[in-house]
C-alpha positions in Angstrom: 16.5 44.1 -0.8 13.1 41.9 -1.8 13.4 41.8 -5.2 10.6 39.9 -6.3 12.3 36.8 -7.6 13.9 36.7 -4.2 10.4 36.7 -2.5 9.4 34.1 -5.3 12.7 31.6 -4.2 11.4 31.6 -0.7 7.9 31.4 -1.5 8.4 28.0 -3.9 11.6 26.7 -1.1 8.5 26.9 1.8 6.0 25.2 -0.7 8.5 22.3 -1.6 9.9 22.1 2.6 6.3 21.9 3.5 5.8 19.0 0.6 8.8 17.1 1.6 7.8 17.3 5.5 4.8 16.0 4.3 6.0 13.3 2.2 7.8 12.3 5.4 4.5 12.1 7.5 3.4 9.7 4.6 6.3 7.6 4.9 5.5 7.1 8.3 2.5 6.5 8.0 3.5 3.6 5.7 6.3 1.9 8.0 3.8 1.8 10.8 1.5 0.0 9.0 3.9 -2.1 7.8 4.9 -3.1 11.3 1.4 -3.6 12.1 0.5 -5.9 9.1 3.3 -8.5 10.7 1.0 -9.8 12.7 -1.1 -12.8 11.5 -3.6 -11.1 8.5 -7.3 -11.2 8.5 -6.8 -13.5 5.1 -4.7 -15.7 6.8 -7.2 -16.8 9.6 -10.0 -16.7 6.8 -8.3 -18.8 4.7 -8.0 -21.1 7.6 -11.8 -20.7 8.4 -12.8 -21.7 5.2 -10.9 -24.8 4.6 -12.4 -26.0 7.8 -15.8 -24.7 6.1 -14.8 -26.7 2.8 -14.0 -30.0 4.5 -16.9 -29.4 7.1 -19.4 -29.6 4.1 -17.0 -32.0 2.5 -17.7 -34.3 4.8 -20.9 -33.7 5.5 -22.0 -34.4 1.8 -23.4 -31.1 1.0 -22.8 -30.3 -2.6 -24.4 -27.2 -3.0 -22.3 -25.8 -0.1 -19.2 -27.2 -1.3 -19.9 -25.9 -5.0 -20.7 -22.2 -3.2 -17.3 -22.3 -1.4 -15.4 -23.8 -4.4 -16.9 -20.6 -6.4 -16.0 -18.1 -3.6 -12.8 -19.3 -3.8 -12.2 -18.9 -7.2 -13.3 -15.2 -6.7 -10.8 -14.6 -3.8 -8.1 -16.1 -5.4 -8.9 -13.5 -8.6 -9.2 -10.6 -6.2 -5.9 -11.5 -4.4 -4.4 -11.5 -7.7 -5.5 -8.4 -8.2 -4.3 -7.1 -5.1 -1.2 -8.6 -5.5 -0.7 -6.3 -8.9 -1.9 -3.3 -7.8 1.0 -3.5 -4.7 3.0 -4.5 -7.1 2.5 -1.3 -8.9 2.3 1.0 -5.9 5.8 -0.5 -5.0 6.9 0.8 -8.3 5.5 4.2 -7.8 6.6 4.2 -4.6 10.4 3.8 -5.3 10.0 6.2 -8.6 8.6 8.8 -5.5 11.6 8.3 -3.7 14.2 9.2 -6.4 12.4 12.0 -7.2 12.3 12.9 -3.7 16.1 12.4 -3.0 16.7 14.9 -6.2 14.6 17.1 -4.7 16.6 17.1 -1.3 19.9 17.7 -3.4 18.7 20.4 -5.2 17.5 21.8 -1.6 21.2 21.1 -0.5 22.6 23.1 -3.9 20.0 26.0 -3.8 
């Protein structure tokens, strides 16, 4: 019959199938974006931009400009550091995720 910790088991095995399915769309999610960041980044062509920007002024004896560009890049090379620990840390959590998540699929398999 139902019994209700029978209707509970099913009730909490839909909840985590429906979790993992979505955990799967996240994933992805992820490796498409991953394939699409392969291609030549934004930074990379700013970066290149700006140097020619830098040696532009450079050349053309502007201080002020030069001093502005010499202070934005101080800033973006903060920021990218910053970005470079946060992915660092979202790398992290994203393997920790993925142990938990292959638990979770053996204890599906055992249930």
């Amino acid at each position: 019959g139902n019994r209700p910790e029978q209707i509970y088991w099913r009730e909490e095995q839909t909840k985590e199938k429906k979790r993992l399915e979505a955990v799967k769309k996240e994933l992805q999610r992820k490796e498409l974006q991953e394939l699409e960041s392969q291609t030549p980044s934004w930074d990379q062509a700013y970066a290149h931009q700006f140097q020619i920007n830098l040696l532009t002024a450079q050349l053309q004896g502007r201080k002020e400009e030069v001093k502005r560009l010499r202070d934005e890049q101080v800033q973006l090379r903060k920021f990218q550091a910053l970005e470079k620990k946060a992915e660092t840390k979202m790398k992290r959590k994203e393997r920790e995720r993925k142990a938990i998540e292959k638990k979770a699929e053996q204890y599906m398999k055992e249930l």
